[in-house]
C-alpha positions in Angstrom: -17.5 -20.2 2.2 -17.6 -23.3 3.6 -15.7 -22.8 7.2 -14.6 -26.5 7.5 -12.6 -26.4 4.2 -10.8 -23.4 5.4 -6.8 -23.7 4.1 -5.4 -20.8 6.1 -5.0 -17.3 7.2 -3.6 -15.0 4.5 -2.5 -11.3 5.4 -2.2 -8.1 3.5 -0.2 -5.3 4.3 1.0 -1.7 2.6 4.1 -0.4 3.5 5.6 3.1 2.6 3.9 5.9 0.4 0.4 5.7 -1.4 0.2 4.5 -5.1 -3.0 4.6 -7.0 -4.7 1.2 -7.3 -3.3 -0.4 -3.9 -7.2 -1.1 -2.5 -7.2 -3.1 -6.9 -4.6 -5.2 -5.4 -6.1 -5.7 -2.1 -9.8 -6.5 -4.2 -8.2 -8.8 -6.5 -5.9 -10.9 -3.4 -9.4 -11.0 -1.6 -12.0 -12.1 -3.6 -9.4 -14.7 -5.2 -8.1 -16.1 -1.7 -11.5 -16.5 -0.3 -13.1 -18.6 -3.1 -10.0 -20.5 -2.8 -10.8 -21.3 0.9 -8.4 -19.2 2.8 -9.5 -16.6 5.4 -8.1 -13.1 4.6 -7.0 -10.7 7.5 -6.2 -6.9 6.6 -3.0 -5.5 8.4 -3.3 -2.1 9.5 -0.7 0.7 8.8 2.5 -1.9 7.7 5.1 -3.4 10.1 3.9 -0.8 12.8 1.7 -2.8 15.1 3.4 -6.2 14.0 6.6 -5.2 15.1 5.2 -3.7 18.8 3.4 -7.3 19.1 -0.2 -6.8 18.1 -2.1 -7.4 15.7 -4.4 -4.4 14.1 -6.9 -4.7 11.4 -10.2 -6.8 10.3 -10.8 -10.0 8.6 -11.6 -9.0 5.1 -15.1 -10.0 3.1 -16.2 -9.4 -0.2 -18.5 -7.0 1.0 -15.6 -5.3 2.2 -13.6 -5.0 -0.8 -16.2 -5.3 -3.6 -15.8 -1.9 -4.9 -12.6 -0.6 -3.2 -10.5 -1.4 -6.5 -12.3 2.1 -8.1 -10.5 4.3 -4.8 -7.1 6.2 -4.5 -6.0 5.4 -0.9 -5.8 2.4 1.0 -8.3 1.4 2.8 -5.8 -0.3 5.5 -4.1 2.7 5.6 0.3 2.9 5.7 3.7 3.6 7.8 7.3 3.2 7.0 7.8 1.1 9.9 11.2 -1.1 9.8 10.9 -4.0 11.3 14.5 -5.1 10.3 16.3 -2.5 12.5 16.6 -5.5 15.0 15.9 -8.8 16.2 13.3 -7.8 18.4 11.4 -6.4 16.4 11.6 -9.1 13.6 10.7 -11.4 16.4 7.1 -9.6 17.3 6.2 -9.4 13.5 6.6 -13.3 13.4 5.1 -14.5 16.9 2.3 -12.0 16.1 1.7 -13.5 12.6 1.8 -17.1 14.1 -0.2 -16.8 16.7 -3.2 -15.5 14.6 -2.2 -18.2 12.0 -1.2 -15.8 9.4 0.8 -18.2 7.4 1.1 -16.3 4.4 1.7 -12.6 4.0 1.1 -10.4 0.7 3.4 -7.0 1.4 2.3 -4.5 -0.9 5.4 -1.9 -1.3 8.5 -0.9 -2.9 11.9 -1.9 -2.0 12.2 -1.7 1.6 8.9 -3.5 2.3 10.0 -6.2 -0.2 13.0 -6.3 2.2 11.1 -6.4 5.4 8.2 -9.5 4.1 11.9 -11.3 3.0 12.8 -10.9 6.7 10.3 -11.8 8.8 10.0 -14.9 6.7 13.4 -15.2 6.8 13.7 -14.9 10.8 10.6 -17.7 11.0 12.2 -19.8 9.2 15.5 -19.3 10.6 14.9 -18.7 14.4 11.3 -20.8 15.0 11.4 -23.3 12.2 7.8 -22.0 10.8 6.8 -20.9 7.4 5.5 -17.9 7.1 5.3 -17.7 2.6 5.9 -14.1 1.8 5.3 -12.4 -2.1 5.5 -8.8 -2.5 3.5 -6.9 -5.1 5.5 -3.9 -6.6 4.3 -0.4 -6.1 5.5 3.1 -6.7 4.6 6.0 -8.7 8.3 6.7 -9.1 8.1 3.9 -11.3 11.9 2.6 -10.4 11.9 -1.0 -9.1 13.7 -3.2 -11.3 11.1 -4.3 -13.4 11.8 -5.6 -17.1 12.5 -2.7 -19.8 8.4 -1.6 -20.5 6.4 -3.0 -17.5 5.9 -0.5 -14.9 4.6 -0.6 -11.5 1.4 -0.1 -10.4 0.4 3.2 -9.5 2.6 4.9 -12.3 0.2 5.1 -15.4 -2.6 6.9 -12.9 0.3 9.6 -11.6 1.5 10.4 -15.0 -2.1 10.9 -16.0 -3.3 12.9 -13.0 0.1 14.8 -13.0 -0.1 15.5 -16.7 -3.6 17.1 -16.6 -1.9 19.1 -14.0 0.8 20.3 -15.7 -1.2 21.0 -19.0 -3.9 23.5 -16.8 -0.5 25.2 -15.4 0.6 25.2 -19.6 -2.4 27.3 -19.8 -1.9 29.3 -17.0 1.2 30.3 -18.6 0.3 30.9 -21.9 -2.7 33.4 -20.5 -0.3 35.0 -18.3 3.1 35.1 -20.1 4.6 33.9 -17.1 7.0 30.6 -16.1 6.3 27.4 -13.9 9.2 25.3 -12.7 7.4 22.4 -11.9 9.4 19.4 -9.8 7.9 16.3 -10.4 8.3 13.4 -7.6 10.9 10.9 -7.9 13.7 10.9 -5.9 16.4 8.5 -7.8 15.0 8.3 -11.3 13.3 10.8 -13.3 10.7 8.1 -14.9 7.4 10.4 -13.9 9.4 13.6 -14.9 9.5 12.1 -18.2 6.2 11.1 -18.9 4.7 13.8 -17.6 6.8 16.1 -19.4 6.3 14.4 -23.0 2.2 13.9 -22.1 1.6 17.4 -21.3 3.9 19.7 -24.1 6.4 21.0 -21.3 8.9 23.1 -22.7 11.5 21.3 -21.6 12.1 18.2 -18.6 15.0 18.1 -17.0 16.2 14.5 -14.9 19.2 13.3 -13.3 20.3 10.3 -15.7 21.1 12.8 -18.4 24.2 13.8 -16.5 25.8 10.7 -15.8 27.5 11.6 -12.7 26.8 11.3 -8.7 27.4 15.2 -8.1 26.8 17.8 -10.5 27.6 21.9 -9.7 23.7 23.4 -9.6 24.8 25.6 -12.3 24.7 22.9 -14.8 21.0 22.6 -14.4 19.7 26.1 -14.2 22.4 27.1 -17.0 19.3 24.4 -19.0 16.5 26.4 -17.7 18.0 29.7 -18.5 19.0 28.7 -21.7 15.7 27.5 -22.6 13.8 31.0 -21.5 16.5 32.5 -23.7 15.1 30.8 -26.8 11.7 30.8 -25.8 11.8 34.5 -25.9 14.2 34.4 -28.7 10.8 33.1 -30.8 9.3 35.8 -29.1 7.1 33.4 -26.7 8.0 34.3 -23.1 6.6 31.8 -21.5 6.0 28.1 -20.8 6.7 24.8 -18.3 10.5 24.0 -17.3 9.9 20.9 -15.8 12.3 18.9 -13.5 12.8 15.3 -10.8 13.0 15.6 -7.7 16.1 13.7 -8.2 18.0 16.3 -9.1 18.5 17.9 -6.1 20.1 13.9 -4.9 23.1 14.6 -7.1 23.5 18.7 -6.8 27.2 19.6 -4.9 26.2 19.2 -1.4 28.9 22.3 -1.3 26.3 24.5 -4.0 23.6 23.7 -1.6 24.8 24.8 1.8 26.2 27.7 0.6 22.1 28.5 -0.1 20.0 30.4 2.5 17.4 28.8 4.7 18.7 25.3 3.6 18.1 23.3 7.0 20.7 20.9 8.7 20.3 18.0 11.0 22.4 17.5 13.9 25.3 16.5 12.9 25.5 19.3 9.7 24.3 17.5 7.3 21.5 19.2 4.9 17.7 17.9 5.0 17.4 16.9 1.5 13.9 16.1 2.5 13.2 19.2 3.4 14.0 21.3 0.5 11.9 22.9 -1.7 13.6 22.2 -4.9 11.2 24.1 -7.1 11.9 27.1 -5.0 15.1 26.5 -4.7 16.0 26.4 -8.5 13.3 28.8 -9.5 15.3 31.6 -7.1 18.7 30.2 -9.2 17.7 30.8 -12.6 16.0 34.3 -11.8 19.1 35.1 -10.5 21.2 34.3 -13.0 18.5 36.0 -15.7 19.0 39.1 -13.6 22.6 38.4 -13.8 23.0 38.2 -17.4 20.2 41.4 -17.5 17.1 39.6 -18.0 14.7 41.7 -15.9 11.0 40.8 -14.8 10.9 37.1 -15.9 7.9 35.8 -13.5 8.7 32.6 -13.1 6.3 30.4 -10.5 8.0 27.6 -8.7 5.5 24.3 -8.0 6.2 21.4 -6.6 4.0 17.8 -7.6 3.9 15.0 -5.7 1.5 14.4 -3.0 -1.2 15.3 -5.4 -0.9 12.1 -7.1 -0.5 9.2 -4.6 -4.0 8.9 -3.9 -5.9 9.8 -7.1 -8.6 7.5 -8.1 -6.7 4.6 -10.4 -7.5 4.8 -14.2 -8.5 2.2 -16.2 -5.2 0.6 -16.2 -4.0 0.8 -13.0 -7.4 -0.5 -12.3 -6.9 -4.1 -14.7 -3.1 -4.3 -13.8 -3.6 -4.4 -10.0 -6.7 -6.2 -9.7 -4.6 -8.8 -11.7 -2.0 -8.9 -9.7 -3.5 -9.6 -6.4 -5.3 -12.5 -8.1 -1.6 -13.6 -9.1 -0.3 -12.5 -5.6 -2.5 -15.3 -4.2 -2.3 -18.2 -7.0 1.3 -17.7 -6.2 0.8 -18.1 -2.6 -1.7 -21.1 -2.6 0.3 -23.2 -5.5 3.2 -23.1 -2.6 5.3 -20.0 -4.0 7.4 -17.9 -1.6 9.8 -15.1 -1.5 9.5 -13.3 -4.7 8.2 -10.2 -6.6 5.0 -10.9 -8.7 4.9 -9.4 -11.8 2.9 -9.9 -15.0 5.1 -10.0 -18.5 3.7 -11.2 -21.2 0.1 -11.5 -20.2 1.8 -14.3 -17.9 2.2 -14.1 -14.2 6.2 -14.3 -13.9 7.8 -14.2 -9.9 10.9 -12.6 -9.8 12.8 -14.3 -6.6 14.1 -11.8 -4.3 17.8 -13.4 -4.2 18.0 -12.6 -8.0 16.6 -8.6 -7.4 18.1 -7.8 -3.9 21.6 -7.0 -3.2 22.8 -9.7 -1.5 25.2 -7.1 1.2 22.5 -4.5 1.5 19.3 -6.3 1.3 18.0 -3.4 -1.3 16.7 -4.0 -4.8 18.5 -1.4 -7.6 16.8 1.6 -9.1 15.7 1.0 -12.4 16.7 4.8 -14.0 15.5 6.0 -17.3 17.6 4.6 -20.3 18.7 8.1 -22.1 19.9 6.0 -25.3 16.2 5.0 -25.4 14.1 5.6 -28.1 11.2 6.7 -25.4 13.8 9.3 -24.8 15.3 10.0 -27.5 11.2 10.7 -28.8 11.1 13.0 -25.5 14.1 14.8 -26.2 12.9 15.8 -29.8 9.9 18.0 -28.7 12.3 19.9 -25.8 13.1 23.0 -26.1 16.4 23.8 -25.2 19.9 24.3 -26.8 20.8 21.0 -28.2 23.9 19.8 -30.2 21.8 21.6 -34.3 21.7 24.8 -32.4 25.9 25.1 -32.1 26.2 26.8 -35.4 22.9 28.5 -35.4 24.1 32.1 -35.6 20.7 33.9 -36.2 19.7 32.1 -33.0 22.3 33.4 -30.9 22.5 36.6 -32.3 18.7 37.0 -31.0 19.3 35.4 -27.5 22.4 37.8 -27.1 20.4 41.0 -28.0 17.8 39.7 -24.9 20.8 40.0 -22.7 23.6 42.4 -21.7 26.1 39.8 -23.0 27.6 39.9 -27.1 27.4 37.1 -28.7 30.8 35.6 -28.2 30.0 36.1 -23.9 26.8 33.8 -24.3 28.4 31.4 -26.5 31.1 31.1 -24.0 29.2 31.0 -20.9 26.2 28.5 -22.5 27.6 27.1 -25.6 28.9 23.7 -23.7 25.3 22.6 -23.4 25.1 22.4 -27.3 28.9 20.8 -28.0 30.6 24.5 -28.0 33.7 24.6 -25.7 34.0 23.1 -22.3 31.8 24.1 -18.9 32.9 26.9 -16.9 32.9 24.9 -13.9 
């Protein structure tokens, strides 16, 4: 590259948790932005050293990024540094940016480092009367940024993949062992990699939080689901398999069925640590208990939780063609004088989607895209679950079976589990 024709200073950052394919994006942005003329400076670890002041990282080269797109990781690592908490801090992002001449930014991230690239742009703008051009490139395996119906972010196809292969060898584990896995599958407020998972790998049933429809659900309705669905598993006399769940679910349990729990830990003010529950634990110690209730004796079940497993994973093909493509289209947005929007690709076409049109104008935050239950993706899912469903209401050889597993008669089960299949009301 030619150093007199240089156009200017791009950065790259990653903020929040790992996603297959980020170093794809950070390839692609590269090797596009250099033979375009502009010098290419890799931010270390986010907003954290921007917002104390400095500047952390290395000028990036092809040589630095030539390969880099076949790696899980990042190789300019992460934080969830908020710069936005205040005006100082939004204030040492930009005078740090400036003075190395950073004038455009690529923030790769989900929502909250969409919101934090809008705002130091925003506060340049606004408070110094400099441009600093921002475009964020969506990632999360959660696969719940408000993306159009059928394009998902980065990171997801690679998780589902990796997570399913998982769940299969625990399938097998199973089947050798006659035992139970409750597996809990990441995603916090949408049960998209749940899903996917649970329909790629043959899991006897997958449970997620859009199927209730409400913010706060009693705990019982979802291991009443699991129970029910060991019931008839042993009902055709095979006692074992993979009751799958998201992580979401334990978001809209009764905060009052979950501190009434042992060990469950509190902050300072009372509140319960969501974060720091183990909600495969927690619901595999429910429905034993209510087997044992209902006198179903010596049901091993194993409780696993998924998650961390599949941030870094080396991308797959896809994930390695989507991001690669989209840190090209990252920086053609950049250098043909774009700002301030997502970049996506729809269409085989690169499409920004301006963050006034995606954010929240009172709370700065993108929605959550959830899983669309009158879907035929899950509608397909549904079918291959098994678990009482609205054909097994009148199935009386059915529940004459599941009652003689139990110490209840057939009328007791119908009337403690029929609601789940359209049979009288919830007994809560």
């Amino acid at each position: 590259m030619n150093e007199k024709n240089i156009q200017g200073k791009i950065g790259i950052l990653m903020g929040g948790g790992p996603a297959p394919g980020v170093n794809g994006v950070i390839h692609g942005a590269t090797i596009v932005a250099l033979d375009a003329g502009y010098e290419v400076f890799g931010i270390y670890e986010g907003f954290r050293y921007l917002s104390e002041g400095r500047l952390e990282g290395k000028p990036l080269s092809i040589a630095d990024v030539s390969r880099i797109h076949l790696d899980g990781g990042c190789i300019l690592r992460t934080s969830r540094a908020n710069p936005t908490k205040s005006d100082h801090l939004l204030e040492n992002c930009v005078k740090t940016l400036l003075a190395e001449r950073i004038s455009h930014l690529i923030a790769i991230g989900g929502d909250d480092t969409a919101y934090s690239a809008s705002r130091v742009s925003q506060y340049a703008r606004e408070k110094l009367g400099a441009d600093i051009h921002v475009v964020h490139v969506p990632k999360t395996i959660d696969n719940d940024l408000p993306l159009p119906e059928g394009i998902p972010t980065f990171g997801y196809e690679t998780a589902r993949e990796v997570g399913t292969e998982l769940v299969r060898n625990l399938l097998v584990d199973a089947t050798t062992g006659q035992r139970w896995f409750l597996v809990i599958a990441m995603g916090r407020h949408a049960g998209h990699l749940a899903l996917g998972m649970g329909k790629s790998a043959g899991a006897t049933v997958t449970v997620i939080p859009e199927e209730f429809g409400a913010k706060e659900i009693p705990m019982q309705w979802v291991t009443d689901i699991f129970v029910t669905t060991v019931l008839k598993r042993m009902a055709m006399d095979r006692p074992y398999g993979i009751l799958l769940g998201a992580e979401g679910l334990v978001e809209i349990i009764s905060r009052e069925d979950l501190s009434q729990l042992k060990d469950v830990e509190v902050d300072a003010h009372g509140h319960i640590r969501l974060s720091e529950i183990d909600s495969a634990m927690l619901l595999k110690r429910e429905v034993v208990k209510q087997l044992e209730a209902i006198g179903v004796e010596n049901v091993r079940i194993v409780g696993k939780q998924l998650g961390y497993e599949l941030r870094c994973a080396p991308p797959n093909a896809y994930d390695v063609d989507y991001t690669r493509s989209l840190g090209q289209a990252a920086v053609e947005f950049l250098v043909n004088g774009g700002s301030h929007a997502t970049i996506t690709i729809q269409g085989n076409q690169i499409v920004p989607m301006r963050f006034d049109e995606m954010m929240n104008p009172e709370t700065g935050r993108t929605e959550v895209r959830k899983v669309n239950i009158d879907s035929w993706s899950y509608r397909s899912a549904y079918r291959f679950m098994i678990r009482l469903k609205a054909e097994d209401a009148h199935n009386e050889p059915l529940w004459a079976e599941m009652a003689s597993l139990t110490n209840l008669t057939v009328d007791d089960l119908k009337a403690r589990y029929g609601y789940l299949c359209g049979l009288g009301t919830p007994p809560f």
